[in-house]
C-alpha positions in Angstrom: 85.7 84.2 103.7 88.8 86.0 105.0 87.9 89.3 107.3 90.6 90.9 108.9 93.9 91.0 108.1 96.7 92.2 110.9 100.7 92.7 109.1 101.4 95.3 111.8 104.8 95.5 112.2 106.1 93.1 109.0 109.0 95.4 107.7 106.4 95.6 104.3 107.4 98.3 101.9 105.4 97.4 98.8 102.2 96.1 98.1 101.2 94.5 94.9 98.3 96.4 93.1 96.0 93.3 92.9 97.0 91.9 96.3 93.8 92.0 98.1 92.0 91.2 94.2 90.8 87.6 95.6 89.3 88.6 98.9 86.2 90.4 98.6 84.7 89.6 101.9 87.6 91.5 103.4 86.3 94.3 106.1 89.2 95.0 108.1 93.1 96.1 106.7 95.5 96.3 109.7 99.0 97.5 108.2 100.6 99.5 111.4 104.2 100.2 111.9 105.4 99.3 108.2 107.4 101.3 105.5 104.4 101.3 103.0 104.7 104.2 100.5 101.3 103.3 98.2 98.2 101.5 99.1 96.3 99.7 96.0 92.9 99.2 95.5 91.2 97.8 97.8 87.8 94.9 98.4 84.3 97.2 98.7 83.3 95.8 101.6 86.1 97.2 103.9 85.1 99.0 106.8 88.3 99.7 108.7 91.8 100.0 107.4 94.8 101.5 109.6 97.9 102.5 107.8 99.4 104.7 110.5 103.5 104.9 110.9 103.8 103.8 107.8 105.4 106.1 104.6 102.0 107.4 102.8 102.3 110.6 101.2 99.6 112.9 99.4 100.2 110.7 96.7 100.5 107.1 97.9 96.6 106.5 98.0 95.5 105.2 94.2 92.7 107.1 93.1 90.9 104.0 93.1 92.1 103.1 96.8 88.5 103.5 98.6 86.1 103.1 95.3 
């Protein structure tokens, strides 16, 4: 039943590829002011997701990422 999700400023550099697998009612991702490099799938039903200061690159969204 889990919505939102806030880890803004969490020193996170890594995020397993199946760590959001269990939470499909999931709408809001919150992961501000980290040192992510790679974002992994993520639930269908998520309507926001900010992942601003944080290390992405052209190739640190999975192909898969907003599917």
């Amino acid at each position: 039943k889990l919505k939102r999700i806030d880890l803004t400023s969490n020193g996170i550099s890594r995020i397993d590829d199946d760590a959001f697998f269990g939470l499909p009612a999931l709408q809001e991702l919150i992961l501000r002011e980290n040192s992510i490099r790679q974002l992994p799938a993520l639930p269908p039903l998520m309507t926001l997701i900010d992942a601003s200061h944080n290390q992405l690159g052209s190739t640190g969204i999975q192909r898969e990422a907003f599917k």
